[in-house]
C-alpha positions in Angstrom: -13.3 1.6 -1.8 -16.6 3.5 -2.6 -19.1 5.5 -1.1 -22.2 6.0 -1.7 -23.9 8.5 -4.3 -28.0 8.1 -3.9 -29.5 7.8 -1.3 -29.6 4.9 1.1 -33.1 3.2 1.1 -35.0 1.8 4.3 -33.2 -1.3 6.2 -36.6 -3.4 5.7 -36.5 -2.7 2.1 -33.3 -6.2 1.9 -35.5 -7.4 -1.3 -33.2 -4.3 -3.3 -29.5 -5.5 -1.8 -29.9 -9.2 -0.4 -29.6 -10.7 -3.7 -26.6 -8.7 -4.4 -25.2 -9.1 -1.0 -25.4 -12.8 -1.0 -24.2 -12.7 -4.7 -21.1 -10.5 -3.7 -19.8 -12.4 -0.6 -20.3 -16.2 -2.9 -18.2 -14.3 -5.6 -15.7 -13.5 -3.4 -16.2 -16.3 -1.1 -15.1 -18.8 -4.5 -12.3 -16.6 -5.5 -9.9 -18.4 -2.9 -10.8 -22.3 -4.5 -10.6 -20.7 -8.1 -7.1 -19.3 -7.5 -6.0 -22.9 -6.1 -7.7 -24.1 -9.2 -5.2 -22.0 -11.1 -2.0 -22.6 -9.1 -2.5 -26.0 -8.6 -2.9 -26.2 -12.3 0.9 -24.7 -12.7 -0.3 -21.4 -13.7 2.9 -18.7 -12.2 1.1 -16.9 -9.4 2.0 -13.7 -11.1 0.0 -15.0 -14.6 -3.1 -16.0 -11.9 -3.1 -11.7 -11.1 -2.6 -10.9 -14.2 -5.4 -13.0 -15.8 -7.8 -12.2 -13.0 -7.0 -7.8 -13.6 -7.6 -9.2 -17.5 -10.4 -10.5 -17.2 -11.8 -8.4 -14.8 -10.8 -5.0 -16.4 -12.7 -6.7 -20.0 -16.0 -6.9 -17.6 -16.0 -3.2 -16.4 -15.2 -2.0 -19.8 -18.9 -3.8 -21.3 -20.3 -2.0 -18.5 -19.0 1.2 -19.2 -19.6 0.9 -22.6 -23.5 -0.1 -22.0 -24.0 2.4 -19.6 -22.1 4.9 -21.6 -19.9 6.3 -18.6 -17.2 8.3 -19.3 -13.9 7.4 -18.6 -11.7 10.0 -15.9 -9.1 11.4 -17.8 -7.5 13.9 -15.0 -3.7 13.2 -13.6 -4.8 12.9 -10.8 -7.5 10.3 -10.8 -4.7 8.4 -12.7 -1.8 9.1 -10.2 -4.4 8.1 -6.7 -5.5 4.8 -9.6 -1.9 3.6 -9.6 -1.2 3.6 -5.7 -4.5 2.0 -5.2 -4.1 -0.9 -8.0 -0.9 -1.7 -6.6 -2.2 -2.3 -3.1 -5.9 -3.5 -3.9 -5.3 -5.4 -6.5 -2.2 -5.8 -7.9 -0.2 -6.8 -5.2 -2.5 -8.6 -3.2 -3.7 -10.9 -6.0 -0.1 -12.1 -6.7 0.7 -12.1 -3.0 -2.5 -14.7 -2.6 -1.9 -16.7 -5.5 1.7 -17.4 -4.1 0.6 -18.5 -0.9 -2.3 -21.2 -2.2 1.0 -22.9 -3.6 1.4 -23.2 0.2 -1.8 -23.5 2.3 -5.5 -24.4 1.2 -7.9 -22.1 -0.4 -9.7 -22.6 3.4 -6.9 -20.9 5.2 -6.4 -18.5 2.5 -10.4 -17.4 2.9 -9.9 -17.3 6.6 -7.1 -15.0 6.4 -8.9 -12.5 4.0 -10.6 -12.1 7.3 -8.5 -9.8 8.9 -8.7 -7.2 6.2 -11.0 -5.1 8.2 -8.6 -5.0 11.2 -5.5 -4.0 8.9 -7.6 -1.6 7.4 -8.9 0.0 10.8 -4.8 0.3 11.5 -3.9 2.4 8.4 -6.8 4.3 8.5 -5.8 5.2 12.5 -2.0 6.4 10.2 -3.9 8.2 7.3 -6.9 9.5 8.4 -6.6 12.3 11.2 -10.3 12.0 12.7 -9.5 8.6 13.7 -7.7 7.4 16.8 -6.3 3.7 18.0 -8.6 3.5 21.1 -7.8 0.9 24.1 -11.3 -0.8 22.6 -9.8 -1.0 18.6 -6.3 -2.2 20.3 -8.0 -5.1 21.7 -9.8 -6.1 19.1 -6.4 -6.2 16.9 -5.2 -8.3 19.8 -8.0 -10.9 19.5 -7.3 -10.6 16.0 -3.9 -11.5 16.1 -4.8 -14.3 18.4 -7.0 -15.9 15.7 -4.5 -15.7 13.4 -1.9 -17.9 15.9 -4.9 -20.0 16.5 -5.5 -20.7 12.8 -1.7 -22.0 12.0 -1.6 -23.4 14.8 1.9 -22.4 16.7 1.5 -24.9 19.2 2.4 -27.9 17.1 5.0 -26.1 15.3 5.0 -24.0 11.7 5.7 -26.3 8.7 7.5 -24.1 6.6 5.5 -24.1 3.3 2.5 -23.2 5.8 4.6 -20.0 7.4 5.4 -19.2 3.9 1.7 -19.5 2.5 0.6 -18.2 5.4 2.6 -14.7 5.5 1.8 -14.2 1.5 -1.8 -14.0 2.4 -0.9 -12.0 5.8 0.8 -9.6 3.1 -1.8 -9.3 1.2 -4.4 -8.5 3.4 -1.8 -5.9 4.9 -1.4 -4.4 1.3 -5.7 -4.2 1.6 -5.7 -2.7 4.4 -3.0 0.1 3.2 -5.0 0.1 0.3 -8.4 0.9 1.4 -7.4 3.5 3.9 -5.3 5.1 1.2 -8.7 4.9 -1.2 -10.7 6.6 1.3 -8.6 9.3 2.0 -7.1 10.6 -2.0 -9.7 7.9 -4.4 -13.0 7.1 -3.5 -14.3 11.0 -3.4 -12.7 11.7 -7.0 -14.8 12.5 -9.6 -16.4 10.0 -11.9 -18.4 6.9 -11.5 -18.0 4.2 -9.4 -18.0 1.7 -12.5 -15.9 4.2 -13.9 -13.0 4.8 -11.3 -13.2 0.9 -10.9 -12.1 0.7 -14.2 -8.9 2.8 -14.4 -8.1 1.2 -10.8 -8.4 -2.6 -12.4 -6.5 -0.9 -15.9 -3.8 -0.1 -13.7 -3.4 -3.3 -12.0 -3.4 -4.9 -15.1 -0.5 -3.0 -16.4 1.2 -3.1 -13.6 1.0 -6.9 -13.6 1.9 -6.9 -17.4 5.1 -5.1 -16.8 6.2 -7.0 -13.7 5.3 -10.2 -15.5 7.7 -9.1 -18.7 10.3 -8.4 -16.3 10.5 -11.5 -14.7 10.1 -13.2 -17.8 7.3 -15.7 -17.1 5.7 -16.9 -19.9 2.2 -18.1 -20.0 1.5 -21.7 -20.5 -2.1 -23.4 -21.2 -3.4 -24.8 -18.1 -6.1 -26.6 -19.5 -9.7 -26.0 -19.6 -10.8 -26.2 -16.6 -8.3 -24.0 -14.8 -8.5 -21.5 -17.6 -12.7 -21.1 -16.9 -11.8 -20.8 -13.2 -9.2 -18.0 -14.2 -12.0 -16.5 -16.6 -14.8 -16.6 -13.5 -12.0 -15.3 -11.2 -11.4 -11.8 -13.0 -14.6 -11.1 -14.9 -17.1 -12.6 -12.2 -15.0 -12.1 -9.2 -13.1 -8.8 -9.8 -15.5 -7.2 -12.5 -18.6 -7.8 -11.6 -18.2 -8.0 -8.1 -17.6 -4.5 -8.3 -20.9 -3.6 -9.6 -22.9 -5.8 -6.9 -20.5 -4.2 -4.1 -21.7 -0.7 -5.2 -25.5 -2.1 -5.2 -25.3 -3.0 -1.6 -23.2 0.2 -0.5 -26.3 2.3 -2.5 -29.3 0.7 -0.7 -27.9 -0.9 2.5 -25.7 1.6 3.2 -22.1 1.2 3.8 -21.8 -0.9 7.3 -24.0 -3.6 6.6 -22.0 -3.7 3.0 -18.8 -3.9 5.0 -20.3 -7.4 7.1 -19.9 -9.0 3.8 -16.2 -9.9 5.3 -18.0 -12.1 8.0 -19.8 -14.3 5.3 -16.6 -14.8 2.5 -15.1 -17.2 5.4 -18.1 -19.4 5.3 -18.3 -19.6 1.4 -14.3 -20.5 1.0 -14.4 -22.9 3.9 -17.6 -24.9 2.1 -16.3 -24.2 -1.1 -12.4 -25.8 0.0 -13.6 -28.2 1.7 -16.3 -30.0 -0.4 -15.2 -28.7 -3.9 -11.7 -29.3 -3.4 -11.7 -31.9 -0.1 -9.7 -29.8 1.9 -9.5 -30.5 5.1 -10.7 -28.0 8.0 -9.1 -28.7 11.5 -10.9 -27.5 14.5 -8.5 -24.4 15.3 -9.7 -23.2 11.8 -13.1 -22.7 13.1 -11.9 -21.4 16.7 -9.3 -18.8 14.9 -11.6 -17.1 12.5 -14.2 -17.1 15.2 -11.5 -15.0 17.1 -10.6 -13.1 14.0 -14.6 -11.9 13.3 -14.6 -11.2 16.9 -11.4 -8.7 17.2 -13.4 -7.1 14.0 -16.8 -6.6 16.0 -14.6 -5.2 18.9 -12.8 -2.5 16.9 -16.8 -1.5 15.9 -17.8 -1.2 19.1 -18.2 2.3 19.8 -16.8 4.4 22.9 -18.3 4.1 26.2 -19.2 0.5 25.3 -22.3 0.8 23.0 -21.9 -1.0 19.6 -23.0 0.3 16.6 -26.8 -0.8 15.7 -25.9 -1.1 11.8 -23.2 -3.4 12.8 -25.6 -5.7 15.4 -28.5 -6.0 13.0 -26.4 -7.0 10.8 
């Protein structure tokens, strides 16, 4: 949701941002087998967001603090912060942690996948410079198509998996929304990065407070070692993420930041499967294949020429 704010070093210089690169996509990577760690432990999806926009909001605020950064105050930093929890964070993380009640944490990393094709379709809505091209069509096409692939339609839906499956759809949808929305009224507002992350995650965490309340769920101990996975999930995963994110964007530069989405696949698929001994069927691999493709597509630029951040990445 950031941009950067110094400048962007040389691309031989990765000893400054591959640390933080392979840091970021294993944080996020795990996030998927430390939500099913949670659910699977009985904690109410809605009390899995919640603790994870806790936690993580805790994290930003020790940074902020340390680094003495001063806290937006302006309406309208606040007003643009409340869309933009709802859709990054809020939403989604609920939305997720309902459907790993449903489908692996493998399934569920696989589907975070098609964020950045979601994302290129609102930001063709929002954004007036950009255009749905015949070449960003088809790669929503091939993305759609790894999607089928991935559950499989050919054998037939189970229900719990359509279910599982469509609360993750929605939540990547609500990213996508999200990040095009961030671009265009968020990401440019004044303040610092660690800063604005903060009021967005504040938000989100009392936006989950108040939904929470109003559907009355109360919280209930889920033992130790689901509550450290909820703990890693918000401050690790959602706080300090943040930081490493903005590390990358700052000396990579934003497009090879944005390739971290080809990597979290490979972290929750290793992670589910020898972690958690999930299983991974052979249409997993063959869909998300699909799914990164349709995302290199929509990158290619016009005339046929992809962009040369995106291929040395």
């Amino acid at each position: 949701m950031t941009t950067p704010t110094a400048p962007v070093t040389a691309h031989g210089d990765t000893a400054r941002w591959l640390p933080s690169f392979i840091g970021l996509s294993a944080l996020w990577g795990s996030s998927f087998a430390l939500i099913k760690i949670g659910v699977d432990a009985g904690v109410h999806p809605l009390w899995v967001a919640l603790w994870r926009c806790l936690f993580g909001l805790l994290a930003l605020l020790v940074v902020c603090a340390v680094q003495r950064l001063a806290i937006p105050r302006d309406t309208a930093t606040w007003g643009h912060a409340l869309v933009v929890a709802a859709l990054l964070n809020a939403a989604p993380f609920a939305l997720f942690a309902y459907g790993e009640q449903h489908v692996d944490s493998v399934l569920a990393g696989i589907f975070n996948a098609t964020t950045p094709l979601l994302t290129m379709l609102f930001v063709v809505m929002l954004v007036r410079d950009e255009r749905l091209t015949a070449t960003k069509a088809t790669g929503l096409v091939l993305g759609f198509c790894g999607v089928l692939v991935i559950l499989g339609v050919w054998g037939g839906i189970a229900g719990g998996t359509l279910v599982g499956g469509l609360a993750c759809l929605a939540a990547t949808t609500c990213y996508g929304a999200g990040f095009a929305y961030a671009r265009r009224f968020f990401s440019q507002r004044p303040g610092s990065v660690a800063a604005l992350s903060t009021v967005q995650i504040g938000c989100a965490t009392a936006q989950l407070a108040v939904v929470t309340a109003a559907v009355g769920v109360a919280p209930t101990w889920p033992g130790w070692g689901a509550a450290i996975a909820l703990l890693v999930l918000g401050a690790l995963g959602t706080g300090v993420a943040y930081i490493l994110n903005l590390q990358v964007i700052r000396h990579a530069g934003p497009t090879a930041a944005s390739t971290v989405t080809y990597v979290i696949p490979l972290w929750s698929t290793a992670i589910g499967a020898v972690l958690l001994s999930e299983p991974v069927s052979w249409n997993t691999f063959v869909g998300a294949a699909l799914v990164i493709a349709g995302i290199l597509v929509t990158r290619m630029r016009t005339g046929g020429r992809t962009a040369a951040a995106a291929q040395r990445a």
